[in-house]
PAFIGU-47082 format. One record per residue (C-alpha): residue in one letter; chain; x, y, z. Coordinates in Angstrom, 3 decimals. Layout:
residues N
+----+----+----------+----------+----------+
! aa ! ch !        X !        Y !        Z !
+----+----+----------+----------+----------+
!  a !  A !        X !        Y !        Z !
...
+----+----+----------+----------+----------+
//
This chain:
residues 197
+----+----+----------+----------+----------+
! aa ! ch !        X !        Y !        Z !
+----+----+----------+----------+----------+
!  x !  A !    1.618 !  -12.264 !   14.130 !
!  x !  A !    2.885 !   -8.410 !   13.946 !
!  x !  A !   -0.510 !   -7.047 !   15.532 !
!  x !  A !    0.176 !   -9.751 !   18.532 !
!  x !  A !    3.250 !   -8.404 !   18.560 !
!  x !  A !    2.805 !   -5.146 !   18.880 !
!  x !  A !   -0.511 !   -5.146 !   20.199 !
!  x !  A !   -2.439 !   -3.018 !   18.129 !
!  x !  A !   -3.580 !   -3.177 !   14.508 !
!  x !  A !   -3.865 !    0.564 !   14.483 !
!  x !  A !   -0.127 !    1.108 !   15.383 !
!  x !  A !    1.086 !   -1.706 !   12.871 !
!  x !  A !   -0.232 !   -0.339 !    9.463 !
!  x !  A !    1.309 !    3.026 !   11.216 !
!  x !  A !    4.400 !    2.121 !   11.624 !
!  x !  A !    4.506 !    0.374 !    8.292 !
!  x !  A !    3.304 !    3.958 !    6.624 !
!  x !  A !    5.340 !    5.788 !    8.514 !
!  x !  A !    8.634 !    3.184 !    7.762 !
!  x !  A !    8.100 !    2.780 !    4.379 !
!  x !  A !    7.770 !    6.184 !    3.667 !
!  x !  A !   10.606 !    8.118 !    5.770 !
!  x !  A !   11.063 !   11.042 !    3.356 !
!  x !  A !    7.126 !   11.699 !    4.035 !
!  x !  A !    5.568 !   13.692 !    6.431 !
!  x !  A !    1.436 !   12.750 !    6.894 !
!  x !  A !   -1.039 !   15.247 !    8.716 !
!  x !  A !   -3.603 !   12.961 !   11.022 !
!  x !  A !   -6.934 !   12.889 !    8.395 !
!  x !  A !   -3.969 !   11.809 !    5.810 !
!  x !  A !   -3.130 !    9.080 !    7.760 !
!  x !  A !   -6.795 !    8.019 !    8.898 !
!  x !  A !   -7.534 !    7.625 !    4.760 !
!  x !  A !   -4.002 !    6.093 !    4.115 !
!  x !  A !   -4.660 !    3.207 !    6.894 !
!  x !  A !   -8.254 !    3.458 !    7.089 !
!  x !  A !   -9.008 !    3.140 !   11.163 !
!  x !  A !  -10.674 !    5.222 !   13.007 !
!  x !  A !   -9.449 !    8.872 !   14.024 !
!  x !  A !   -8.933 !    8.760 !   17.553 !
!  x !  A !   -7.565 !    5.613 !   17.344 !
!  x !  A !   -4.857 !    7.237 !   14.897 !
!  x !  A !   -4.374 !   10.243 !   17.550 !
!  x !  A !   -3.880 !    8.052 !   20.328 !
!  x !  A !   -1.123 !    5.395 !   18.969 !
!  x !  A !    0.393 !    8.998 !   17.267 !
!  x !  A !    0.538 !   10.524 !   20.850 !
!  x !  A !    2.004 !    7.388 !   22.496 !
!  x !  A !    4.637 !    7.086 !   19.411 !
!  x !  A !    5.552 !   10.826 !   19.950 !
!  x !  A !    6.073 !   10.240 !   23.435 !
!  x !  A !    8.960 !    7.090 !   23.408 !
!  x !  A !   10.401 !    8.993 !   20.491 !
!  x !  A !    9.593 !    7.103 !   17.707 !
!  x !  A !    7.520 !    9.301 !   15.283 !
!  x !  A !    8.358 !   13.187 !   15.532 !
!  x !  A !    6.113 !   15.721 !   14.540 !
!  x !  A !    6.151 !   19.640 !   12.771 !
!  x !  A !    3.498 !   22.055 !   12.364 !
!  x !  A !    3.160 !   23.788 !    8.843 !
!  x !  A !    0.880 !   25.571 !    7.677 !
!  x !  A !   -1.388 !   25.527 !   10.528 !
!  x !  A !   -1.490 !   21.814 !   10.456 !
!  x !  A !    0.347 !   19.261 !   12.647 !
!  x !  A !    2.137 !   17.034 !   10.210 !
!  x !  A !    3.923 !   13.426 !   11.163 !
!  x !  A !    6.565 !   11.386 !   10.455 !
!  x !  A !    9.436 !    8.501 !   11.271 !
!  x !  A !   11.910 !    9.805 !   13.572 !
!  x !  A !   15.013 !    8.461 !   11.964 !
!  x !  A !   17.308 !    9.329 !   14.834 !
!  x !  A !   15.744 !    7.014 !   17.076 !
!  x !  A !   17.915 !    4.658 !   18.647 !
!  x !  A !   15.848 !    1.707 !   17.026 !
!  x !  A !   14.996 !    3.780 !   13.693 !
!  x !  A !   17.172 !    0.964 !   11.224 !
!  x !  A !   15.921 !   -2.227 !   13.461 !
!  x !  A !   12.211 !   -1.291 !   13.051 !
!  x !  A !   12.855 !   -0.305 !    9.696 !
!  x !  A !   14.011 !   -3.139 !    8.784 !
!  x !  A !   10.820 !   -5.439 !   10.262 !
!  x !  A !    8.501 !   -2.540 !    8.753 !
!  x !  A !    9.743 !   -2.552 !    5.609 !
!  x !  A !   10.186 !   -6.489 !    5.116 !
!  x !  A !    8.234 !   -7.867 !    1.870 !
!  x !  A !    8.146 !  -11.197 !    4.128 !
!  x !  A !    6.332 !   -9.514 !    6.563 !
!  x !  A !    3.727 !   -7.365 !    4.582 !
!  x !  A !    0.950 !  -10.334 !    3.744 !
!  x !  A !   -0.702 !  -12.368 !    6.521 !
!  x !  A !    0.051 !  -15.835 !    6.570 !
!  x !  A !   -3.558 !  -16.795 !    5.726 !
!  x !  A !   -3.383 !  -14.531 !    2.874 !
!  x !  A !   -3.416 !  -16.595 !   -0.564 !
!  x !  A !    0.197 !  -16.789 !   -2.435 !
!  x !  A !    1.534 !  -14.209 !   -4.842 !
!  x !  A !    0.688 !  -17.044 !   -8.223 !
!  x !  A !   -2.787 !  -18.114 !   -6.276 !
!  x !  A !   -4.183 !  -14.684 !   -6.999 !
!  x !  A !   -2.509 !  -14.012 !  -10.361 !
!  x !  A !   -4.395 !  -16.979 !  -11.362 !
!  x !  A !   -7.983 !  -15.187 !  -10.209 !
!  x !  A !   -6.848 !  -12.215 !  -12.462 !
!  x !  A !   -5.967 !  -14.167 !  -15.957 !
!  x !  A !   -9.431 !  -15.385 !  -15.936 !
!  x !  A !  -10.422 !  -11.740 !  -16.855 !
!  x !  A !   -9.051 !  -12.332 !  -20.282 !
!  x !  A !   -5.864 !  -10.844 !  -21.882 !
!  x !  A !   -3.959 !   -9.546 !  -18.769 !
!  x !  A !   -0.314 !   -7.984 !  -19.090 !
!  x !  A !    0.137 !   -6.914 !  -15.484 !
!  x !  A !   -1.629 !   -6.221 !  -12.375 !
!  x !  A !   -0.797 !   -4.583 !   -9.403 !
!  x !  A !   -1.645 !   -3.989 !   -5.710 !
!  x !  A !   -1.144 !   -1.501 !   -3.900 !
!  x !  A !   -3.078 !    0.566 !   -1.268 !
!  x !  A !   -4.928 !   -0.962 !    1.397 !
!  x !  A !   -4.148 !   -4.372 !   -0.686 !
!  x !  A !   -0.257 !   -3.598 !    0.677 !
!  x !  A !    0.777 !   -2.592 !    4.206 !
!  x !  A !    2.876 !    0.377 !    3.845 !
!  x !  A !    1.279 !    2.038 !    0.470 !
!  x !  A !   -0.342 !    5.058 !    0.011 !
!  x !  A !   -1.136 !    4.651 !   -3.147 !
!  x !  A !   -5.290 !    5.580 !   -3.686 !
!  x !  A !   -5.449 !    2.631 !   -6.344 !
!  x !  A !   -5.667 !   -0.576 !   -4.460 !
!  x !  A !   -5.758 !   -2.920 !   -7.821 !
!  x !  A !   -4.456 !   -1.730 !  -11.411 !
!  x !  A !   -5.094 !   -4.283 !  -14.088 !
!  x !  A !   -3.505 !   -3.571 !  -17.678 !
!  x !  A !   -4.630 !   -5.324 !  -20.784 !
!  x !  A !   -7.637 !   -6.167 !  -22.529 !
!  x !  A !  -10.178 !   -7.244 !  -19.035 !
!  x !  A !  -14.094 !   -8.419 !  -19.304 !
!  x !  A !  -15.499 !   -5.468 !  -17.168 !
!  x !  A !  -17.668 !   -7.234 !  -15.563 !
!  x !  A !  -15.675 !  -10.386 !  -14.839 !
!  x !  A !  -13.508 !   -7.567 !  -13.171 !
!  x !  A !  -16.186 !   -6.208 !  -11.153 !
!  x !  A !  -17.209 !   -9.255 !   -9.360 !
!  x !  A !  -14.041 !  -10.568 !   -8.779 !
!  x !  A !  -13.260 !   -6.993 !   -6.881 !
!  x !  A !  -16.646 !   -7.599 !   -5.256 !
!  x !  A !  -15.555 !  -11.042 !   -3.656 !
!  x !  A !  -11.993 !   -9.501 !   -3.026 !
!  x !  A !  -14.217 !   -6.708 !   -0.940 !
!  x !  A !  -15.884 !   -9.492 !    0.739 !
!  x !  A !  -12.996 !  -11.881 !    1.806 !
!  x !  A !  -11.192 !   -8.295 !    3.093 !
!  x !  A !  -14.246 !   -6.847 !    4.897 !
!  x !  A !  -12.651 !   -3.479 !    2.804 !
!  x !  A !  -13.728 !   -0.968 !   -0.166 !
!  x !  A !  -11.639 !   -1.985 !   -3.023 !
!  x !  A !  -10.736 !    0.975 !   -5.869 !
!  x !  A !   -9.421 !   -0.274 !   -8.721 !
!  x !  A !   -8.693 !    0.946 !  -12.214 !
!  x !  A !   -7.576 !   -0.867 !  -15.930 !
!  x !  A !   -5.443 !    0.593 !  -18.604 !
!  x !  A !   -4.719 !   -0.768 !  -21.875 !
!  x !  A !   -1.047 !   -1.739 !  -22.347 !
!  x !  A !   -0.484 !    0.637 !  -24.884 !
!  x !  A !   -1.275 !    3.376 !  -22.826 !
!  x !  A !    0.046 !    1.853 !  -19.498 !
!  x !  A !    3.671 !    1.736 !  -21.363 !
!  x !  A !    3.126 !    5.101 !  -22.506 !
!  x !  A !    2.173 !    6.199 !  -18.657 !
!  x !  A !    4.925 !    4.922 !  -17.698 !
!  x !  A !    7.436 !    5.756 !  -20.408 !
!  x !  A !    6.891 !    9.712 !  -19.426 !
!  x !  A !    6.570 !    8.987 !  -15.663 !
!  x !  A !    3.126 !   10.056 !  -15.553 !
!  x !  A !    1.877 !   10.867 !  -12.230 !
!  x !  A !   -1.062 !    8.073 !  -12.041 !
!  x !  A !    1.418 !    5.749 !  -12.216 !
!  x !  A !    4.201 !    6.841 !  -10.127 !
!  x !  A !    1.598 !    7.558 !   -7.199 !
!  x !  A !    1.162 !    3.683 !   -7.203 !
!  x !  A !    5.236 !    2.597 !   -8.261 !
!  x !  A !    6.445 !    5.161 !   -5.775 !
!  x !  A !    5.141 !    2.956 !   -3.123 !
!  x !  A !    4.999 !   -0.639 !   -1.620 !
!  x !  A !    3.013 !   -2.260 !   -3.683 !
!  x !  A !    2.954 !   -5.952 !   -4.960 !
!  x !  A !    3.401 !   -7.284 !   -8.514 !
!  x !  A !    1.208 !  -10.328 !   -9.457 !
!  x !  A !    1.505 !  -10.322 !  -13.181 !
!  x !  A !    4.088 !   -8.953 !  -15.770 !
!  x !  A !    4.179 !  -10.870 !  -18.827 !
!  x !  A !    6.102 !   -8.291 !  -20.859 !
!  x !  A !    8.367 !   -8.576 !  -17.635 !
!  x !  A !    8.218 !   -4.371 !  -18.260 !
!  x !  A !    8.064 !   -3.568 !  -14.312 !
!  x !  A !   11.465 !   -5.572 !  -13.505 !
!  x !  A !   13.449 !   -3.647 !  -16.268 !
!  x !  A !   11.746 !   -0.364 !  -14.601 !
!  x !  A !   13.707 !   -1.615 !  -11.255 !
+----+----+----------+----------+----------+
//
């Protein structure tokens, strides 16, 4: 419904980058990773978001970096869509306990997140983290058929809980990479994450 909207799927998941992350400037290769389209694609929707006034843009250190432009007349109402958790899965996309059920078949889950290309709006490198005690190889397929239905390359990584509440205890930098961002909770059985918020 957004890409209708808006017209392009390239300008979409940057907006939602850009609006989720205000405080955050992103040089154009950045962005082409964060997102993952093509380039020129990037380059163009930058240039024609520079031009109504949108996105700004700085050069440092020999490189063109860019961001939101928060003094934009419509800054806080595009904000606002951008940055709305009803908004950030498409409405063919399975329900929040739907897939939490596909992930405690992998044995003795605590918590999983998404994040990444998973989440409109991340920039977290980690699309899935699963924490607890996972088959490996129940794991890898179910990635696998997650990488088919998305037509995407999926990274993912486990941690036991032990050392996941120890991560996150001393705000270790793995961790905060993936918290500091959108990013979508399926499972918390220790319900650890909401006393975090």
């Amino acid at each position: 419904m957004i890409d209708a909207l808006f017209g392009s799927k390239t300008r979409v998941k940057l907006l939602y980058l850009l609006f989720n992350n205000p405080e955050r400037s992103f040089y154009v290769r950045e962005i082409t990773r964060k997102i993952d389209e093509q380039i020129n694609s990037v380059r163009r929707e930058l240039s024609n978001m520079l031009e109504i006034g949108i996105a700004k843009s700085e050069n440092k250190n020999n490189r063109l970096y860019y961001r939101a432009n928060e003094e934009h007349p419509f800054y806080e109402p595009l904000r606002h869509i951008f940055t709305s958790t009803a908004l950030l899965s498409d409405e063919t996309e399975p329900d929040v306990d739907e897939r939490a059920k596909r992930f405690k078949t992998l044995g003795d889950v605590r918590a999983v997140l998404l994040a990444g290309k998973l989440v409109p709006g991340s920039i977290s490198d980690v699309d899935i983290l699963v924490v607890g005690d996972v088959s490996k190889v129940k794991l890898k397929n179910l990635v696998k058929a997650m990488e088919k239905e998305n037509d995407i390359s999926i990274s993912y990584s486990t941690l036991a809980y032990e050392d996941f509440y120890y991560r996150l205890s001393v705000r270790d930098k793995f961790l905060d990479d993936i918290l500091g961002t959108q990013h979508t909770v399926l499972i918390d059985t220790e319900k650890i994450l909401s006393r975090e918020t």
